[in-house]
Backbone as a chain_set.jsonl record, in Angstrom:
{"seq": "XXXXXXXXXXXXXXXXXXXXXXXXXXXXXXXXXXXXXXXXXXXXXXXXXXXXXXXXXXXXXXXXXXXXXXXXXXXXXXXXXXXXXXXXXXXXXXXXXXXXXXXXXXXXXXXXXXXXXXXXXXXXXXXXXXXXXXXXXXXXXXXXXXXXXXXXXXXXXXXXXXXXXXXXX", "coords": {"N": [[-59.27, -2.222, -56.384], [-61.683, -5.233, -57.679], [-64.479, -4.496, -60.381], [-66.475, -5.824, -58.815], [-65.847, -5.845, -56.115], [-66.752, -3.817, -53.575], [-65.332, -0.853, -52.057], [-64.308, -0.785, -49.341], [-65.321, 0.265, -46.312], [-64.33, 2.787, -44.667], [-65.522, 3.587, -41.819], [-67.294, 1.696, -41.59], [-65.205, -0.176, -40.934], [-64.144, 0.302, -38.692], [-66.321, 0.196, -37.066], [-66.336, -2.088, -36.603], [-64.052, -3.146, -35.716], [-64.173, -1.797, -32.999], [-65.861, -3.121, -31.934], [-64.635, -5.174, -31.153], [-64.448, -8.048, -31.167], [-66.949, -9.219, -31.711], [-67.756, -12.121, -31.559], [-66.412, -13.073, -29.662], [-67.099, -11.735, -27.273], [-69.929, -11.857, -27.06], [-69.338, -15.081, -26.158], [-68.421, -14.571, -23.747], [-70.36, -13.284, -22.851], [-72.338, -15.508, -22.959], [-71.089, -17.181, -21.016], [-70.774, -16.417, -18.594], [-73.757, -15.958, -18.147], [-74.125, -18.351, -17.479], [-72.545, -18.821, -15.479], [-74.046, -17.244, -13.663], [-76.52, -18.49, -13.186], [-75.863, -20.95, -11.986], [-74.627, -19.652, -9.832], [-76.391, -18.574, -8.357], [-78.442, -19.918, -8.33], [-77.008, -22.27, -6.679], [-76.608, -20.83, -4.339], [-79.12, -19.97, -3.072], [-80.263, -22.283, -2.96], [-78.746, -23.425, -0.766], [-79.189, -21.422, 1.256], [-81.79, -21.458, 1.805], [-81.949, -24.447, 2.61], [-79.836, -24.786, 4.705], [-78.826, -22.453, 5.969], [-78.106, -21.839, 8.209], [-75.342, -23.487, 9.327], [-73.38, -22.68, 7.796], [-73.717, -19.219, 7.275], [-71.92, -17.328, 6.791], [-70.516, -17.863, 4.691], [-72.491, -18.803, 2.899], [-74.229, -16.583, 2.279], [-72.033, -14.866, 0.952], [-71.96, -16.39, -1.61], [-74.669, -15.945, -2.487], [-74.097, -12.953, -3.159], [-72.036, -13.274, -4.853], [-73.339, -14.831, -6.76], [-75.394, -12.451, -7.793], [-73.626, -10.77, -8.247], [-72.39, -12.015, -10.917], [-74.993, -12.25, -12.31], [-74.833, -9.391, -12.824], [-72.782, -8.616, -13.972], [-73.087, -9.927, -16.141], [-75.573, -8.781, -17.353], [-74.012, -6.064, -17.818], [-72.02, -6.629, -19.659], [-73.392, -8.031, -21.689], [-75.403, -6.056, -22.904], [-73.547, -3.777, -23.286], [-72.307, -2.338, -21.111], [-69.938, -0.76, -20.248], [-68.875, 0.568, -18.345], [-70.086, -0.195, -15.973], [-69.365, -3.007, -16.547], [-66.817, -2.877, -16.322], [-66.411, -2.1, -13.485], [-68.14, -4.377, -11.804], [-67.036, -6.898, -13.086], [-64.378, -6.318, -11.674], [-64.91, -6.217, -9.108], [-65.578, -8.577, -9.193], [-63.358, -10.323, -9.628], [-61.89, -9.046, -7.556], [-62.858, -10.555, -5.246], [-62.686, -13.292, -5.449], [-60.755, -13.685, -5.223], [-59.915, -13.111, -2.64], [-61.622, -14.381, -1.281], [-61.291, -16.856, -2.229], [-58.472, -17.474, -1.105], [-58.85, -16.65, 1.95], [-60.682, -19.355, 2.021], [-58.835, -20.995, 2.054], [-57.002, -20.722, 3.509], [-57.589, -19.78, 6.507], [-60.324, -20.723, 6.293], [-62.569, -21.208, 8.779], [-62.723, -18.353, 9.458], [-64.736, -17.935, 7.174], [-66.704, -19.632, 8.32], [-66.456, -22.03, 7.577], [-65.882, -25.562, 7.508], [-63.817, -26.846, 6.533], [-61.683, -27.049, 3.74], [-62.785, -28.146, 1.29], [-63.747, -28.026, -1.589], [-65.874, -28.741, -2.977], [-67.015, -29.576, -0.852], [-69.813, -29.786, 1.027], [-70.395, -26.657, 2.7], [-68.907, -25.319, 0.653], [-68.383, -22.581, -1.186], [-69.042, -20.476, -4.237], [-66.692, -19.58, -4.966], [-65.195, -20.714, -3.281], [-61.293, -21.96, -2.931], [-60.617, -20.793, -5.1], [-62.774, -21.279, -6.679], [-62.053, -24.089, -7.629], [-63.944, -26.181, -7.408], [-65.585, -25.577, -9.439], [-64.375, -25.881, -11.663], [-61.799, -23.893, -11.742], [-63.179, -21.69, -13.249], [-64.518, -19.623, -12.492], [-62.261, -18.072, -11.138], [-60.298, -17.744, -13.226], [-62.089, -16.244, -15.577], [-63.369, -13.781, -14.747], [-60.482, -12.511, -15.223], [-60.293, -13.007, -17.946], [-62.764, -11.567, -18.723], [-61.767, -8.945, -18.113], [-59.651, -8.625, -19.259], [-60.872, -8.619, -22.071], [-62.268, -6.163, -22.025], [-60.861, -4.043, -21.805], [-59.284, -4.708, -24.212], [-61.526, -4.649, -26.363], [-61.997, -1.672, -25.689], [-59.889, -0.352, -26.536], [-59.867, -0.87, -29.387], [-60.409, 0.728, -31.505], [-58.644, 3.466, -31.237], [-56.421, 1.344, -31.739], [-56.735, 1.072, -34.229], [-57.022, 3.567, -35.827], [-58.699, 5.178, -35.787], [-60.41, 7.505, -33.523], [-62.81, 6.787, -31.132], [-64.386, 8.834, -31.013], [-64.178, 9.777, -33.901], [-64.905, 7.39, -35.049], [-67.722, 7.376, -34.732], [-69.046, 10.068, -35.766], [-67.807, 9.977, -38.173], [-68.59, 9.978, -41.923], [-69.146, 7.693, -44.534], [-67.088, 7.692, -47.276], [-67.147, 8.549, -50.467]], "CA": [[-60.269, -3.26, -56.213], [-62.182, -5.282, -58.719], [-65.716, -3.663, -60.005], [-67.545, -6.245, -58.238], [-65.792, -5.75, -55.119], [-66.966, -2.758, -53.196], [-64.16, -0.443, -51.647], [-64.908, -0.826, -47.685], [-66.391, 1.45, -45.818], [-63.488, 2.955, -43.286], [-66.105, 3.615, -40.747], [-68.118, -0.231, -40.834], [-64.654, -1.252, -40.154], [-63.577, 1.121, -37.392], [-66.824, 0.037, -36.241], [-66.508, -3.937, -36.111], [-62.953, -3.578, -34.89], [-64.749, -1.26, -31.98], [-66.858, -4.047, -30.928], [-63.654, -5.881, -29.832], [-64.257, -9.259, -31.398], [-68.179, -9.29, -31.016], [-68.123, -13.599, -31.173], [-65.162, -13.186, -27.952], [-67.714, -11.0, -26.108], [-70.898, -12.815, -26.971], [-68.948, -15.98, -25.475], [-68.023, -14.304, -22.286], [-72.009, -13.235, -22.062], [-72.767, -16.532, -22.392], [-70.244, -18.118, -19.825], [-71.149, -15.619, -17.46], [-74.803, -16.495, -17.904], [-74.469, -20.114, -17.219], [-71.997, -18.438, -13.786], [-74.652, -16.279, -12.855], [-77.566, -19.606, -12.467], [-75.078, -21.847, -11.351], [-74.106, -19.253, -8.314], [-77.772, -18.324, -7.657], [-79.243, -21.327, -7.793], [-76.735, -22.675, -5.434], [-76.917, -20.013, -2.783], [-80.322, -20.185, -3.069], [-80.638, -23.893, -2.555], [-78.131, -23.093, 0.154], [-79.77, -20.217, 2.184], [-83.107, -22.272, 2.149], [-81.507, -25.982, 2.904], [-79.271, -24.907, 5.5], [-78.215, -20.898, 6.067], [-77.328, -21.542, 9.903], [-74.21, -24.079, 8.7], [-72.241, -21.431, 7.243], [-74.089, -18.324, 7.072], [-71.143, -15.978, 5.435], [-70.069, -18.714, 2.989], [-73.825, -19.173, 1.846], [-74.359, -14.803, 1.659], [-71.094, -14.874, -0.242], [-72.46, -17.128, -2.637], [-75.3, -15.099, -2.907], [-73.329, -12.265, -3.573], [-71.528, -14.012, -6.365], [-74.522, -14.674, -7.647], [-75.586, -11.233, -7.967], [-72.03, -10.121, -9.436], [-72.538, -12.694, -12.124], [-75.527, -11.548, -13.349], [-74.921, -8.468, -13.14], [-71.656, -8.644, -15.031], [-73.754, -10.905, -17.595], [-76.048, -7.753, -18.017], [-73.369, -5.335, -18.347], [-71.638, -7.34, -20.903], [-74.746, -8.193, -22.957], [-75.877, -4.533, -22.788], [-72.307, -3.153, -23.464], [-71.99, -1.207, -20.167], [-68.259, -1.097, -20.505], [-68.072, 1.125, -16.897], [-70.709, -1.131, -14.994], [-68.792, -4.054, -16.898], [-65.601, -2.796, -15.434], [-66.561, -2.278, -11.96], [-68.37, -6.151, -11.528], [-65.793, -7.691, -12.947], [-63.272, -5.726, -11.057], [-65.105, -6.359, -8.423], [-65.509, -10.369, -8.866], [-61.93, -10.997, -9.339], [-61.324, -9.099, -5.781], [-63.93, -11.393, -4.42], [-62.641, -14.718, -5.807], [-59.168, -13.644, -5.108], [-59.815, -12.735, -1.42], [-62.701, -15.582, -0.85], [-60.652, -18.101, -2.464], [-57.34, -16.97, -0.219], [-59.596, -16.957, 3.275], [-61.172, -20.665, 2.153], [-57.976, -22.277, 1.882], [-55.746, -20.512, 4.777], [-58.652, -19.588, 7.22], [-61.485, -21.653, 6.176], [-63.269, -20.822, 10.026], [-63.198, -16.735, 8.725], [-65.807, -17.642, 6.622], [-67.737, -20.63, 8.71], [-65.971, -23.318, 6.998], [-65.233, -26.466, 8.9], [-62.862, -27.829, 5.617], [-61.059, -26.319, 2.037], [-62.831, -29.092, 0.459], [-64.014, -26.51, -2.829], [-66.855, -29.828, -3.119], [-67.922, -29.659, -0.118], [-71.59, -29.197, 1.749], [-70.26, -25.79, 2.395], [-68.204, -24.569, -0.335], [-69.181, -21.341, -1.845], [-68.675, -20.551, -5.572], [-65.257, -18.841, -4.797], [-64.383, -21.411, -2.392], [-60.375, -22.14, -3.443], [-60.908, -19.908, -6.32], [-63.647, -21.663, -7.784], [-62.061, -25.133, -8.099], [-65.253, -26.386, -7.698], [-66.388, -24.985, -10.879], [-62.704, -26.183, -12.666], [-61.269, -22.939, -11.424], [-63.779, -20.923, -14.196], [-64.462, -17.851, -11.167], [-60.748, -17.396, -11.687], [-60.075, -17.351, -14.865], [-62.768, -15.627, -16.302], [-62.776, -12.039, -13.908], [-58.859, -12.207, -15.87], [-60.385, -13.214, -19.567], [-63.209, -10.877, -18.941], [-60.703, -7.489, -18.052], [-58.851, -8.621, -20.972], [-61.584, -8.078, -23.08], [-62.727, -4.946, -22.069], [-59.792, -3.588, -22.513], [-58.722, -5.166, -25.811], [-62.336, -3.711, -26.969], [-61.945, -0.105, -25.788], [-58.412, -0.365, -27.552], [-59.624, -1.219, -30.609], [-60.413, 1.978, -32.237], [-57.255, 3.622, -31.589], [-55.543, 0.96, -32.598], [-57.217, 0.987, -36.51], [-56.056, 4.858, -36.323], [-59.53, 5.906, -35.216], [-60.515, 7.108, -32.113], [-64.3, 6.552, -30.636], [-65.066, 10.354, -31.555], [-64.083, 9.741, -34.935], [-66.192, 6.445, -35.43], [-69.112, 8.089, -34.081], [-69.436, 11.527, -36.766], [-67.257, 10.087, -39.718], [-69.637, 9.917, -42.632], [-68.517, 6.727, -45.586], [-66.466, 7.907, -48.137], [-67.546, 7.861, -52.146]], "C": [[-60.984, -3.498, -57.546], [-63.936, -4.466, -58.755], [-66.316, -4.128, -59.351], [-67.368, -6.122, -56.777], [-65.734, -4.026, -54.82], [-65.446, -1.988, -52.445], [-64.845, -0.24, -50.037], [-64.531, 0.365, -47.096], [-65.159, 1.807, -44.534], [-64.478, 3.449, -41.862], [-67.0, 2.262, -40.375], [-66.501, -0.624, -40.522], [-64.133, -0.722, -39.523], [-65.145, 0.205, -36.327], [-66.902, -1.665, -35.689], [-65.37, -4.078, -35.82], [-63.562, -2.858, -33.257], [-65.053, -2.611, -30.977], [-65.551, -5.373, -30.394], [-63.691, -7.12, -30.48], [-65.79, -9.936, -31.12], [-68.631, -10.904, -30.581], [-67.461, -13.431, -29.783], [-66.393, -12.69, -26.812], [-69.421, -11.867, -26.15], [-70.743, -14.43, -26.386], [-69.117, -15.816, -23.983], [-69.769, -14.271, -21.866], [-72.483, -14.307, -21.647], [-71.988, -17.531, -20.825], [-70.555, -17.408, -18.43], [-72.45, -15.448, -16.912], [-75.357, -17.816, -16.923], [-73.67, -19.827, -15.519], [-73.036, -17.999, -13.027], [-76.254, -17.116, -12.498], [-77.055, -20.7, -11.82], [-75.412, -21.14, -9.662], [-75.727, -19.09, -7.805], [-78.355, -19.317, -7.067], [-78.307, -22.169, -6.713], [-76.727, -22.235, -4.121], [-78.767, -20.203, -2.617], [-80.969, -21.797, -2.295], [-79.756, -24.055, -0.995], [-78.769, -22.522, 1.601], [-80.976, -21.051, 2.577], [-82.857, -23.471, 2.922], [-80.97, -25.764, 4.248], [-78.052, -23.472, 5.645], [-77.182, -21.365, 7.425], [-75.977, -22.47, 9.733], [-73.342, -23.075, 8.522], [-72.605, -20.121, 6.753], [-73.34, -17.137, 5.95], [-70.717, -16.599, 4.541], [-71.408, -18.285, 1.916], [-74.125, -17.585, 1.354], [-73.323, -14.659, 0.799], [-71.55, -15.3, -1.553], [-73.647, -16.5, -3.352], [-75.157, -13.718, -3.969], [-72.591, -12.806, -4.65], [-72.182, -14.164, -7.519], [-74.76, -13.452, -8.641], [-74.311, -10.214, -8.665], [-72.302, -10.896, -10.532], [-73.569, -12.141, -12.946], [-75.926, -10.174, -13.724], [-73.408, -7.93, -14.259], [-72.274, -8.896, -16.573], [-75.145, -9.43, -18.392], [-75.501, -6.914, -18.387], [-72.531, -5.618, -19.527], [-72.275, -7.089, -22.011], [-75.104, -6.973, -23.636], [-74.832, -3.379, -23.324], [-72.475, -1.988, -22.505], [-71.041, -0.943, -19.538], [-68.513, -0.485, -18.902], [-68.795, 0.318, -15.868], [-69.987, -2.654, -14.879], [-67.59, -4.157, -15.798], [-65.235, -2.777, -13.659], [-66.82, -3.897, -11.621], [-67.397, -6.391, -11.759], [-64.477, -7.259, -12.231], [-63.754, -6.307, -9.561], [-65.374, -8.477, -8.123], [-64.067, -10.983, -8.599], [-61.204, -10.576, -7.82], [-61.774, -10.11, -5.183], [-63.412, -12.84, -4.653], [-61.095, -14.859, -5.203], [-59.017, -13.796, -3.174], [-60.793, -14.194, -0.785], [-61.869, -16.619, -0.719], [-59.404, -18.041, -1.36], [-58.054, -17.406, 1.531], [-60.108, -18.331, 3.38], [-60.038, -21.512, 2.259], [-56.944, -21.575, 3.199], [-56.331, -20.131, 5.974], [-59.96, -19.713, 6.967], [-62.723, -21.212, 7.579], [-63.864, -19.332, 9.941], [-64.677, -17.053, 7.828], [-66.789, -19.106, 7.158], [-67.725, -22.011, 8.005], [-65.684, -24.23, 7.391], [-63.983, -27.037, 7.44], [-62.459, -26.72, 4.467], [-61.978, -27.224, 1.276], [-64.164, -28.293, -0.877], [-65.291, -27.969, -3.014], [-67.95, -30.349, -2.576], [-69.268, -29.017, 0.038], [-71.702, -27.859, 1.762], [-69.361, -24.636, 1.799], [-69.076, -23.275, -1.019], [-68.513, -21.416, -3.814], [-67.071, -20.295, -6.074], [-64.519, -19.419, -4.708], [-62.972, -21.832, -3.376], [-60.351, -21.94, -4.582], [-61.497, -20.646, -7.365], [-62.891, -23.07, -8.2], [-63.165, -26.295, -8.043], [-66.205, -26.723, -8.848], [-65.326, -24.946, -11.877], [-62.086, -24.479, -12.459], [-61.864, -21.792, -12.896], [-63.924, -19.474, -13.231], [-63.277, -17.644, -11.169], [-60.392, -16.76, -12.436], [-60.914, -15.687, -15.47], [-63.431, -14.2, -15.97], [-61.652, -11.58, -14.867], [-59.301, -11.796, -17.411], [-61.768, -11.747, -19.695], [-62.873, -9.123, -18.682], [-60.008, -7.235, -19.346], [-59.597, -7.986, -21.902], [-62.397, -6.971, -23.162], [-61.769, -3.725, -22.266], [-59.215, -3.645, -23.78], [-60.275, -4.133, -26.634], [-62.185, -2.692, -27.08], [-60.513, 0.321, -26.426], [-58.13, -0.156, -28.928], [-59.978, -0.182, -31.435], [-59.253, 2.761, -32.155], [-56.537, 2.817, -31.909], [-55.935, 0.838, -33.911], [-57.058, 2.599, -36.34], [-57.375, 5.693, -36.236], [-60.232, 5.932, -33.808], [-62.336, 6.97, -32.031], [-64.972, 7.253, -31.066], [-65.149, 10.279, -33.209], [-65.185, 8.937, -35.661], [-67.281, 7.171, -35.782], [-69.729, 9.652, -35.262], [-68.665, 11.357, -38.319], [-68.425, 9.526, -40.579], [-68.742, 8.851, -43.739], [-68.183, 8.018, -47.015], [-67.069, 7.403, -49.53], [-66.642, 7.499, -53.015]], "O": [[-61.075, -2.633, -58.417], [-64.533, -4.015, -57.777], [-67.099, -3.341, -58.819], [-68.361, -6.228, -56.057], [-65.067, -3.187, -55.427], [-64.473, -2.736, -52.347], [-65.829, 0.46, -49.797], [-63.662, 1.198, -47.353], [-65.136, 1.091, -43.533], [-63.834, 3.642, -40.831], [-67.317, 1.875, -39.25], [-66.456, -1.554, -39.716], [-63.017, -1.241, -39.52], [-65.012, -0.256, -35.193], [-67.392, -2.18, -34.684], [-65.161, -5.254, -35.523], [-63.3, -3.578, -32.293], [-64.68, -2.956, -29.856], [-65.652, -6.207, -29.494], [-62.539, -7.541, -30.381], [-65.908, -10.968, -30.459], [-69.455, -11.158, -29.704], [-68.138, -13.708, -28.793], [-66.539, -13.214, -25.708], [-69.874, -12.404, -25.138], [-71.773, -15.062, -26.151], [-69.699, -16.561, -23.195], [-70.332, -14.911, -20.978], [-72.962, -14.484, -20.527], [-72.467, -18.28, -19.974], [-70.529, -17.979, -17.34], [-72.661, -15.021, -15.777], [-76.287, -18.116, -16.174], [-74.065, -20.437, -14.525], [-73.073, -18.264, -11.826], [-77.069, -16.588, -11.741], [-77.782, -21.39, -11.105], [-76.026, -21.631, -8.715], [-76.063, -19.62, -6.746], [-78.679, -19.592, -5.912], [-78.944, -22.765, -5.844], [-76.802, -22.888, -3.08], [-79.243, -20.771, -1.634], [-81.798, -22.116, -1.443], [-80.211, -24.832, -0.155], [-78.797, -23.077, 2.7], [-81.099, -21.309, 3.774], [-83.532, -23.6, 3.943], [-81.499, -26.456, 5.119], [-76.834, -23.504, 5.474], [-75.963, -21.263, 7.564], [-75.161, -21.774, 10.337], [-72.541, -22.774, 9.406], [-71.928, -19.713, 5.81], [-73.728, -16.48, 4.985], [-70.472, -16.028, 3.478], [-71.444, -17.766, 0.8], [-74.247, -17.355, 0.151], [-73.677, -14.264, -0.312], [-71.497, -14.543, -2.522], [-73.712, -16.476, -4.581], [-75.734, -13.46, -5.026], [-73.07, -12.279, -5.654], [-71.94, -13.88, -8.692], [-74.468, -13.39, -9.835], [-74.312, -9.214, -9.383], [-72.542, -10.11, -11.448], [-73.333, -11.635, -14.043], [-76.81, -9.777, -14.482], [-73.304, -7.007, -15.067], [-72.067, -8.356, -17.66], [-75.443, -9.265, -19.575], [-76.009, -6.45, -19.408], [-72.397, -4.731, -20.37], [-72.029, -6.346, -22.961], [-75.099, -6.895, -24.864], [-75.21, -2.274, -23.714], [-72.732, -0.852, -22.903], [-71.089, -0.847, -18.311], [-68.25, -1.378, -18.095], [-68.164, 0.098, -14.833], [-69.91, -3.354, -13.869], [-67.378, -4.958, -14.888], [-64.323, -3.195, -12.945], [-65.896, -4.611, -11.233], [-66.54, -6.24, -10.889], [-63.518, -8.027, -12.31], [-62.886, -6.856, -8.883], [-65.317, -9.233, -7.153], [-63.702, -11.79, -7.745], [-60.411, -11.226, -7.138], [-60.963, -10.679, -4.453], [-63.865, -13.637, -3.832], [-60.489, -15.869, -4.845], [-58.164, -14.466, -2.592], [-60.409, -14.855, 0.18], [-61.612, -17.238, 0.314], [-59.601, -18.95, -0.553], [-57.683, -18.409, 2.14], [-60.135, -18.8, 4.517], [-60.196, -22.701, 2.538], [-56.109, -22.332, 3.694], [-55.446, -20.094, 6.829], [-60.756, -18.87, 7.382], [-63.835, -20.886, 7.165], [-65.025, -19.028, 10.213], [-65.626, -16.279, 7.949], [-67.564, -19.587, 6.331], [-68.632, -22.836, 7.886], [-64.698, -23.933, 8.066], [-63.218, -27.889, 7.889], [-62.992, -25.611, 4.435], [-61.841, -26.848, 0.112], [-65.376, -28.215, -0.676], [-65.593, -27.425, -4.076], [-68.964, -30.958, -2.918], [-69.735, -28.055, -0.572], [-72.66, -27.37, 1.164], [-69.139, -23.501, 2.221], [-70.286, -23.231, -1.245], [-67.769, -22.235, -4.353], [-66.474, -20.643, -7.093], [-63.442, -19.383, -5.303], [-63.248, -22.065, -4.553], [-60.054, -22.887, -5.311], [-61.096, -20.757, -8.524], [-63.141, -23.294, -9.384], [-63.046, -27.286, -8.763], [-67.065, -27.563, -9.112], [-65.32, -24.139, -12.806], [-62.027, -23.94, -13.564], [-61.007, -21.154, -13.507], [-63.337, -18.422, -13.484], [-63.19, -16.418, -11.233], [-60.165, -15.552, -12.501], [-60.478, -14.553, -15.668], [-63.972, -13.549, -16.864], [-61.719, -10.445, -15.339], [-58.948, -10.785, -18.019], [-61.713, -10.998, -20.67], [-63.647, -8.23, -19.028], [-59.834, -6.284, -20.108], [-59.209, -6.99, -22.513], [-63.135, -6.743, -24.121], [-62.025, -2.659, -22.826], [-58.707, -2.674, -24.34], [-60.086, -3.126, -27.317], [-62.143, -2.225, -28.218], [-60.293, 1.491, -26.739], [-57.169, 0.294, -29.551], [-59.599, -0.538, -32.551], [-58.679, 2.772, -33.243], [-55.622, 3.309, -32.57], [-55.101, 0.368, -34.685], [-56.855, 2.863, -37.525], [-57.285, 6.874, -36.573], [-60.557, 4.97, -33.113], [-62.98, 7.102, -33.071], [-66.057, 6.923, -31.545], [-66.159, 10.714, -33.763], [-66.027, 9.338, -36.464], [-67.669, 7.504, -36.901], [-70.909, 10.002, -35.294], [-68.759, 12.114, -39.285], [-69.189, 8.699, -40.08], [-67.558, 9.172, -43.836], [-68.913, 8.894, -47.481], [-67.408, 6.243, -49.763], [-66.983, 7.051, -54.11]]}, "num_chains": 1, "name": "protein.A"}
């Protein structure tokens, strides 16, 4: 290297490959922000407007809610095992919701599939509603918790290493 360029630090860059791609994950926080007032505020406006309609759609929705922003705090927060559960747990929920709204619609107090309708939930036909984003983004956000916790063994250090190696002179 030239003199003006420093010789990099093998532990700052064990540690900014660690963080996984920190713009990728600061995206997801945000997208999962904007999921987690979307779903509230519609169960909410839901439960108040008209609960007795579709009671387990509108608690679903609730519930969605409440996975969203709690995903959106584990994210933000980096609580990779709280991370992993929510989102493990949203993509069952969107997978199984969405599945029951479109082939037994009545299971959950549905009179229609119509993901637009009066009582669609956030899930409803896996979130086409919401351009099929409750799909997707359970998938894009596994990805990236994985690709993160990856990324130290793959640069040839592991987590332990990061964590006690001291910079080199």
């Amino acid at each position: 290297m030239s003199e003006h360029s420093p010789e990099p630090d093998p532990a700052s860059a064990a540690k900014v490959s660690a963080r996984g791609g920190a713009g990728v994950g600061r995206v997801l926080v945000a997208v999962y922000a904007v999921l987690a007032i979307a779903a509230t505020g519609r169960s909410v406006f839901q439960i108040i407007d008209r609960f007795s309609e579709a009671p387990v759609a509108f608690a679903l929705s609730a519930f969605s809610g409440v996975v969203y922003i709690v995903a959106t705090i584990a994210l933000g927060a980096r609580l990779r095992g709280l991370a992993w559960v929510t989102i493990s747990i949203e993509l069952i929920g969107v997978l199984v919701v969405g599945t029951l709204s479109l082939v037994a619609p009545a299971a959950l107090g549905l009179d229609s599939i119509d993901p637009f309708g009066r009582e669609s939930t956030v899930w409803s036909a896996y979130g086409a509603g919401y351009l099929l984003v409750p799909l997707v983004l359970p998938v894009l956000g596994l990805l990236y918790l994985w690709r993160s916790g990856r990324a130290p063994a793959a640069s040839g250090t592991s987590p332990s290493e990061v964590a006690t190696s001291s910079p080199k002179a």
